[in-house]
Backbone as CSV, one residue per row, in Angstrom:
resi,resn,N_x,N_y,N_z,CA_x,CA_y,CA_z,C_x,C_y,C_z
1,UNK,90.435,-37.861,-23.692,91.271,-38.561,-22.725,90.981,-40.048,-22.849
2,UNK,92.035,-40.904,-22.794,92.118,-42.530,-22.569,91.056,-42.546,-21.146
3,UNK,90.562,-44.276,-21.551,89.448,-44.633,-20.501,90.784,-44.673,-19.409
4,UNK,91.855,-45.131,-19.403,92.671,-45.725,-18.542,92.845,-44.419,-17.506
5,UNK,92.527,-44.704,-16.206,93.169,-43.470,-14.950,94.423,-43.228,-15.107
6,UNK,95.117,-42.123,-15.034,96.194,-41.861,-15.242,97.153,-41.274,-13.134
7,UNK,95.855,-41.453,-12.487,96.616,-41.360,-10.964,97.853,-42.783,-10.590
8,UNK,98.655,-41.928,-10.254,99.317,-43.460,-10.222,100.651,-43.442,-10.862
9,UNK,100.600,-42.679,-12.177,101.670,-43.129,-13.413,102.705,-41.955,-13.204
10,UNK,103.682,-42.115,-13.315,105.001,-41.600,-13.099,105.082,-40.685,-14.459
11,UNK,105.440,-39.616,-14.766,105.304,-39.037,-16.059,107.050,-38.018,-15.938
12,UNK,107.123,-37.100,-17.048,108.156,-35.934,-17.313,107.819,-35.285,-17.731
13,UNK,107.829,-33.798,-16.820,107.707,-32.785,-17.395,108.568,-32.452,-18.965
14,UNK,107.428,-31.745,-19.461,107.731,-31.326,-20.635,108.176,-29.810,-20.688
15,UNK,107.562,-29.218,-19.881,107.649,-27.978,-19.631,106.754,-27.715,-17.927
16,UNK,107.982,-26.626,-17.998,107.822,-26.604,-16.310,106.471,-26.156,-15.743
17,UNK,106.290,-26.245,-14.197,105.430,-25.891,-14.140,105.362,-24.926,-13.120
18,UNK,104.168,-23.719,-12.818,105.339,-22.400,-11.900,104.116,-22.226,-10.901
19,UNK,103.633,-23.242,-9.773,102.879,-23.339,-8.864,101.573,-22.961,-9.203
20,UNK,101.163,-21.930,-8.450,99.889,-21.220,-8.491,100.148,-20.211,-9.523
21,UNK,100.860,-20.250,-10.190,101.089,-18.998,-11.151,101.032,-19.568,-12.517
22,UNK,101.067,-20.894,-12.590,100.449,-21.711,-13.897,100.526,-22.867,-13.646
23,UNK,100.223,-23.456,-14.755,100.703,-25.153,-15.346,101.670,-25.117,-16.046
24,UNK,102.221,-26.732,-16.256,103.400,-26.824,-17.221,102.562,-28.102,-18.172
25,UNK,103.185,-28.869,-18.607,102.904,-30.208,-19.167,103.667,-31.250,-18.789
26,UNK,102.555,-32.092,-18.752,103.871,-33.621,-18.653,103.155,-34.937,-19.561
27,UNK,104.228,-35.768,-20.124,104.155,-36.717,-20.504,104.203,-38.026,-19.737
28,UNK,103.315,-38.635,-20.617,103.342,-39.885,-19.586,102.707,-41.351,-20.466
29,UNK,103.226,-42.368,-20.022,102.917,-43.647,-20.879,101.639,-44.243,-20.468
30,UNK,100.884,-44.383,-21.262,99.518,-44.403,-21.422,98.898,-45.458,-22.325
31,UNK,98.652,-46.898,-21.883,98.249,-47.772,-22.704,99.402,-47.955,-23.967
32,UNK,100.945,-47.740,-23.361,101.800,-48.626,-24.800,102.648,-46.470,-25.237
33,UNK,101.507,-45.909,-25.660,101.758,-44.776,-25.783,102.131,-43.361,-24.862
34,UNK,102.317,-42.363,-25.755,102.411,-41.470,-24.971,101.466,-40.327,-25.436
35,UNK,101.307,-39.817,-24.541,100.550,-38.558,-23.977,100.619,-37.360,-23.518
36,UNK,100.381,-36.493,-23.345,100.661,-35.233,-22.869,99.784,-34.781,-22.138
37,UNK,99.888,-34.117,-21.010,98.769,-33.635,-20.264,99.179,-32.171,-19.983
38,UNK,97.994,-31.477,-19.227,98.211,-30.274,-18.096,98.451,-30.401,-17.104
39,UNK,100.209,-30.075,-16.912,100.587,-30.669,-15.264,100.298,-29.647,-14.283
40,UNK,99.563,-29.638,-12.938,99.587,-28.463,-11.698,100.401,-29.014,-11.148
41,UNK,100.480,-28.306,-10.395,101.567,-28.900,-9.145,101.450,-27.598,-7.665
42,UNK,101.530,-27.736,-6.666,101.502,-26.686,-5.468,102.800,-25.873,-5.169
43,UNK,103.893,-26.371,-6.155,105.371,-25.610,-5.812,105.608,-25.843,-7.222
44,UNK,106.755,-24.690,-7.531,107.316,-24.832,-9.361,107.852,-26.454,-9.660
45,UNK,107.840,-26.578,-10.612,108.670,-27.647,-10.775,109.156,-27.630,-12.691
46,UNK,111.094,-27.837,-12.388,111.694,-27.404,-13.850,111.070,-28.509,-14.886
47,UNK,111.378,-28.163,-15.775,111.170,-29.244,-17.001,112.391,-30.241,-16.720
48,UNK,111.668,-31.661,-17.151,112.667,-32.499,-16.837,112.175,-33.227,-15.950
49,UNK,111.524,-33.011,-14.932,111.603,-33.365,-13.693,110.875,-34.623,-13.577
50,UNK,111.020,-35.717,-12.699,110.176,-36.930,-13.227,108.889,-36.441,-11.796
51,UNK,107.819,-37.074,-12.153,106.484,-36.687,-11.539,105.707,-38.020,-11.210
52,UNK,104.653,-37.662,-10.016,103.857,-38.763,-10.129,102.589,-38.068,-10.194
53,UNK,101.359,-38.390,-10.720,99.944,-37.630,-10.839,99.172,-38.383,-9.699
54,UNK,98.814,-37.262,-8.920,98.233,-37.783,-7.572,96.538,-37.504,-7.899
55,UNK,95.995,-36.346,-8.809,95.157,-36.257,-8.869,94.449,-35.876,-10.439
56,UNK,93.261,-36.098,-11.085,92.834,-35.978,-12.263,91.675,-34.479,-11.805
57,UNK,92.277,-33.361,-12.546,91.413,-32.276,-12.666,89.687,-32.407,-13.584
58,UNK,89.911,-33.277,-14.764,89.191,-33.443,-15.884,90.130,-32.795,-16.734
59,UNK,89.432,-32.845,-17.980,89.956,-32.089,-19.630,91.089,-32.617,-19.801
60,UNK,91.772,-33.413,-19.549,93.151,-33.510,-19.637,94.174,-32.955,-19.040
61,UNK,93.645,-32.311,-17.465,94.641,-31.921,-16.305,94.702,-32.152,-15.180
62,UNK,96.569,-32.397,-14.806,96.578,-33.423,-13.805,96.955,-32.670,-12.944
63,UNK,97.063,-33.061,-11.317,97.757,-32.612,-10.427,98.970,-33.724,-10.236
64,UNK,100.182,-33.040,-9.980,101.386,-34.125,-9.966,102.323,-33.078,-8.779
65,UNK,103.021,-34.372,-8.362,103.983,-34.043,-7.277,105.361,-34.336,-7.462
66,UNK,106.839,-34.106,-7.299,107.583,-34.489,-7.356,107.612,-36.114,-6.782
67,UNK,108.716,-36.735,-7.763,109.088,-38.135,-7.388,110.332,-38.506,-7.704
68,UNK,110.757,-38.882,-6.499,112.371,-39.668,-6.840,112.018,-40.788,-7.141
69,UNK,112.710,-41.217,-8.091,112.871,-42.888,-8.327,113.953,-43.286,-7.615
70,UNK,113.735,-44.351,-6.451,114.522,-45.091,-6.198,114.798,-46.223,-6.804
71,UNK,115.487,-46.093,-8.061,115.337,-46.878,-9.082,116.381,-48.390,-8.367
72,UNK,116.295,-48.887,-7.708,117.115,-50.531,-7.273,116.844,-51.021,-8.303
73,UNK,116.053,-51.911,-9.278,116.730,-52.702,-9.687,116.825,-52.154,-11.351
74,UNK,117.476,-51.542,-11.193,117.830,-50.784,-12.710,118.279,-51.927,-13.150
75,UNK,119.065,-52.649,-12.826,119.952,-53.613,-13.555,119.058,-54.600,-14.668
76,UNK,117.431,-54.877,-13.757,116.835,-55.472,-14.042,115.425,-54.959,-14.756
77,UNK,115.942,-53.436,-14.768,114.412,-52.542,-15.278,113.523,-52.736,-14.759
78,UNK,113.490,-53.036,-13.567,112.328,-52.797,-12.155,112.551,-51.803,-11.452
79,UNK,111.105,-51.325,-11.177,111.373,-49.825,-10.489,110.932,-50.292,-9.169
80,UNK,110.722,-49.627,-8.050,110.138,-49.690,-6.715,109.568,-48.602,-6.419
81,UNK,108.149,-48.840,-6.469,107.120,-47.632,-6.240,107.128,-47.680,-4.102
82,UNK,107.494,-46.453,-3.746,107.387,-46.871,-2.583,108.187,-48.159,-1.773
83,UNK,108.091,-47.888,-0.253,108.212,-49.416,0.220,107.394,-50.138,0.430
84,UNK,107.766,-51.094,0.988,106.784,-52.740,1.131,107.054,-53.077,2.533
């Protein structure tokens, strides 16, 4: 695993993930690159789905939650994490 924490970073499932009944994977940009991890999650979630990793298991597995992007300033390729 990169020194860099990965809580925080917005990722996509790669493959879904089916609650307590497994993991899926998700990708996520990581120092320039990309990455792949072991996504958990507490409810299924399809492939595709955009994610945020709330928590680091070790080994390369994350806990992640659903996330909408309220993407405003698309125009300008700024995202808005949250409000202010």
């Amino acid at each position: 695993m990169t020194d860099q924490n990965p809580i925080g970073t917005i990722g996509r499932l790669t493959l879904a993930t089916r609650g307590a009944d497994g993991p899926g994977q998700v990708e996520l940009t990581i120092r320039g690159g990309r990455e792949t991890y072991t996504a958990w999650s507490t409810e299924p979630l399809p492939a595709m789905s955009t994610v945020l990793v709330v928590a680091n298991r070790g080994g390369r597995a994350l806990d992640v939650e659903p996330w909408l992007d309220l993407d405003f300033g698309s125009a300008t390729g700024h995202t808005h994490r949250g409000s202010t």
